[in-house]
N, C-alpha and C positions, 0 to 999 in steps of 0.2 A: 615455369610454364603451367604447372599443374596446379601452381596454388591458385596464378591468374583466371585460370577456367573453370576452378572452383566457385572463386569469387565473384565471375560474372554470371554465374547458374545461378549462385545466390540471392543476386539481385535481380534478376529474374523471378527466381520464386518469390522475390518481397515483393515485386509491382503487383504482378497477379494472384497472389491474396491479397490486395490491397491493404497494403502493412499500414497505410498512411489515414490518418483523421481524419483527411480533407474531406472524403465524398461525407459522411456522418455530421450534425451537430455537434460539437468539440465542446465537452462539459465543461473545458476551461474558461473557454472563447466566450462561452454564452452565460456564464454566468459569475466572472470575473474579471478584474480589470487587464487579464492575461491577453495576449493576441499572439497568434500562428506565426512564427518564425519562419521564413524558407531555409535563411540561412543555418537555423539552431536543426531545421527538419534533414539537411542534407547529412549535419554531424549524427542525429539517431540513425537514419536509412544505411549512412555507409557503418558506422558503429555495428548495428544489427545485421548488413551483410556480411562483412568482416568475420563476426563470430556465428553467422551459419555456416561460411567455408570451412572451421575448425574442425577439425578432427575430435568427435563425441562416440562417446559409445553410450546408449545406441546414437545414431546422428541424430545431430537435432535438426528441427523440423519448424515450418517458418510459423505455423500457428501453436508452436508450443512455447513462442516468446511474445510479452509484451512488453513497452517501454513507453515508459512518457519522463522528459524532459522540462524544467523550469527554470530560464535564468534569470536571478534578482540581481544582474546587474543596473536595474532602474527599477528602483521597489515600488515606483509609482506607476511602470509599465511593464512589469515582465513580460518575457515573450515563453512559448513553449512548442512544442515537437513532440509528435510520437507514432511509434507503430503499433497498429492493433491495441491502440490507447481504449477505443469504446467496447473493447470484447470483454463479457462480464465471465470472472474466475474466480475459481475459488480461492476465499482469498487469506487461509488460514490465520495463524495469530495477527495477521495484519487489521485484521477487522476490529482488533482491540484498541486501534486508534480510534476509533468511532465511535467504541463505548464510551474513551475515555471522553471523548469532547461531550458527546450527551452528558456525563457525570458532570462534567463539569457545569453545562446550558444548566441541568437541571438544580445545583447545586445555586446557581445565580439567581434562578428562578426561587428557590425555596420552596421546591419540591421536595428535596429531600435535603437531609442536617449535613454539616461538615464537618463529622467528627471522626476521630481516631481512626477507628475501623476503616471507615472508610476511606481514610489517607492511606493506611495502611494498605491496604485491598487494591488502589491506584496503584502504587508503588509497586507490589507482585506481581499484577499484571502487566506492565509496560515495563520494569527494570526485569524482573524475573520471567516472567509468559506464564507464570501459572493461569491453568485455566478453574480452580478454585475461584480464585478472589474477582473472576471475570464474572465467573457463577451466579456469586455473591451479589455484585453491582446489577446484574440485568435482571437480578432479582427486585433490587431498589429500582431500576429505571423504571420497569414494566410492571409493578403490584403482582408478579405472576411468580409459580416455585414451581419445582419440577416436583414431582409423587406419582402415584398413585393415577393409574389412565381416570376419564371424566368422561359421563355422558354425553349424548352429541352436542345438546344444545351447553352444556358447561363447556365444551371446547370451544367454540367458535365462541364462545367470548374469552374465553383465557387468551384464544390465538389475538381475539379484535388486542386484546393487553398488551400482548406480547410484541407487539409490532410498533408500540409509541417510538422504537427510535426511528424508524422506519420512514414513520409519518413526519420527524422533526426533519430528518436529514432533506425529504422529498419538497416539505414544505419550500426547501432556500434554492430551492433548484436542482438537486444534486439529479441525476439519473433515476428514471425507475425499475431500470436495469439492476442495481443493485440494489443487497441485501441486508440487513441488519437485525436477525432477531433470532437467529440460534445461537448456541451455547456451542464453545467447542471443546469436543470430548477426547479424552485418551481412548477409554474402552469402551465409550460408545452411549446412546442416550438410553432410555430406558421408560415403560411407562409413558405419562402425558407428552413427553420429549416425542418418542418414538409413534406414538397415536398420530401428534400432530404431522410429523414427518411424513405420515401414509397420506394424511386428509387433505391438505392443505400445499400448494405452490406456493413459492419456491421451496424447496426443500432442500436447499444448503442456503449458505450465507456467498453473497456475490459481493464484488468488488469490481471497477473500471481502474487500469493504472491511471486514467486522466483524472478519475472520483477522488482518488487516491490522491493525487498530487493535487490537488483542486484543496483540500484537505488541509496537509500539508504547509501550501503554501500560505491558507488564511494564520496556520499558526506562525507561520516565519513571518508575516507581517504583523499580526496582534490581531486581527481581527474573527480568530474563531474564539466565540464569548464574547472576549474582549482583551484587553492586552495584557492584564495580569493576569490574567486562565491561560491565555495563550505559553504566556513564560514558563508556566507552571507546567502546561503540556511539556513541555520542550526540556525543561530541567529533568524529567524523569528519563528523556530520550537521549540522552548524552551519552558517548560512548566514547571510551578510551582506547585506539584500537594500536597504541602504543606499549601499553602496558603487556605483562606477560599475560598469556593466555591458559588460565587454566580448564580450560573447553574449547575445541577447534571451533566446535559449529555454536559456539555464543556471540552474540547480538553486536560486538565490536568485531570479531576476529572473523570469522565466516561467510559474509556475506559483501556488502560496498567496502567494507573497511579495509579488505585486503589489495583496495585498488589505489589506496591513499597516499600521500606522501607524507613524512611528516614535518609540524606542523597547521596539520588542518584538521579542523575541525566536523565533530559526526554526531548528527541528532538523529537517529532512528528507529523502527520497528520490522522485525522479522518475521518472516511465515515458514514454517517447515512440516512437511507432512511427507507419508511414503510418498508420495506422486506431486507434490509441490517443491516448490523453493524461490521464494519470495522476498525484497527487501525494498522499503519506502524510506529515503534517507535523504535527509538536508546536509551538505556539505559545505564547508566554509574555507576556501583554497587561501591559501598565506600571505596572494595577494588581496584577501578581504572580498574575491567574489562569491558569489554566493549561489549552489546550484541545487534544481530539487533532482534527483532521478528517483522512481520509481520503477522498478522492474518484477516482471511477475515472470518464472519459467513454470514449466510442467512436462511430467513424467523423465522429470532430468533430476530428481533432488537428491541423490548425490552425489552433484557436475560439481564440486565446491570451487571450481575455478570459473562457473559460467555468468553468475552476477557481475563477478570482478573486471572479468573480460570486455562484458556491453561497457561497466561504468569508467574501466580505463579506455575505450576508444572516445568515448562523449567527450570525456574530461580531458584528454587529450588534443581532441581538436577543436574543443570550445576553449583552450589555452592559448593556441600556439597564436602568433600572430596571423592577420592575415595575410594573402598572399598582394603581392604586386604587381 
């Protein structure tokens, strides 16, 4: 009885924060050949009530989850779902998907060279998280390096620099909600970093789970770049979440992957910070379907069981058959 009236407060609290996309523009909806599921939107809503009746310490709280949903079971129509999909979050190393595609646009373009290093630097960032070799890259994307604070008027053009990924992503549609053009740091920025931080909005980097999955999904079809940038995204994002684990909290074993069965397959990117815990993952179920989740928590990171939880209800009822 107690769970039941757990679960129906929960889904209470989901309607009224209006957990759901529909009243907002749906970054997917509007700028891909994605379209609104009712059906996929009912498996997030109860998924996400589900795991706000769970027992968290501290409780979790319905605006400290978001979710967005994608199924390529018709890669010429996907459909998608989500709650609090358009709330922009901080979106720690998640945002290094975005570099990476930039590296890559730019990389097409010949903008900048395809060599070594900078394979090398791809690789770190997206198989490792170092935030080094992240450094490094938005160094090449934006002509811009950290040092030394700068005059006002040398800021405001570092910052105009600073912001090219910004500009590419917003050009194709993406939200202008989100962000892409700090550095993320261990112990903190320093200098030009820090000047800009005071002078200049936004001052962190944002991310939407629907941006997110919007993302995502152009690489699971080929079309972020193009089809062999795409691949190439996605070969770095593999993850064996079978294999032994020598890190709880690394990028197979920590986050969607502990909701997997196995047999299926996992392409993703993690976010962890004191107050985040993040995971954007393409799944490939053994029957060959094929799902995005993206989920973003906050001031839960570390719930090591609360990613797993939303992505074993989704996948659970976007499995089983339907009903009759």
């Amino acid at each position: 009885m107690r769970n039941a009236i757990e679960l129906v407060m929960a889904a209470i609290a989901l309607a009224c924060l209006g957990m759901t996309s529909m009243a907002a523009e749906p970054d997917l909806a509007g700028h891909t050949s994605a379209s609104h599921s009712l059906a996929l939107q009912r498996s997030v809503d109860q998924a996400v009530a589900k795991t706000l009746a769970r027992t968290w310490n501290p409780p979790l709280q319905a605006q400290q989850l978001a979710v967005t949903a994608v199924d390529l079971s018709e890669p010429r129509k996907p459909t998608f779902a989500s709650a609090r999909g358009t709330e922009p979050v901080y979106p720690a190393s998640v945002i290094k998907l975005f570099y990476q595609a930039a590296v890559h646009r730019w990389m097409e373009d010949r903008k900048i060279q395809d060599t070594t290093e900078v394979r090398r630097a791809l690789r770190d960032m997206i198989v490792e998280s170092y935030n080094e070799p992240t450094h490094y890259l938005i160094d090449l994307l934006t002509g811009t390096t950290s040092g030394p604070e700068l005059p006002e008027a040398d800021l405001k053009s570092w910052w105009e620099r600073r912001n090219a990924v910004n500009r590419w992503f917003h050009s194709m549609g993406y939200p202008s909600a989100i962000n892409a053009s700090k550095k993320p740091w261990c112990e903190g920025p320093y200098g030009r970093e820090s000047q800009a931080i005071a002078a200049f909005e936004p001052r962190r980097n944002f991310l939407t789970t629907e941006a997110t999955a919007r993302l995502m999904l152009e690489m699971a079809l080929g079309q972020c770049v193009n089809p062999d940038r795409s691949r190439q995204m996605l070969e770095l994002m593999a993850r064996d979440f079978t294999a032994p684990a020598t890190d709880p909290e690394d990028q197979a074993h920590g986050y969607t992957g502990l909701a997997l069965k196995p047999g299926t397959k996992l392409w993703s990117k993690c976010g962890l910070t004191s107050q985040t815990r993040h995971d954007a993952a393409l799944v490939e179920l053994p029957s060959g379907k094929r799902i995005i989740l993206v989920i973003f928590t906050t001031d839960h990171a570390t719930e090591r069981d609360l990613i797993p939880t939303v992505a074993r209800e989704i996948l659970s009822s976007i499995s089983s058959p339907p009903e009759r």
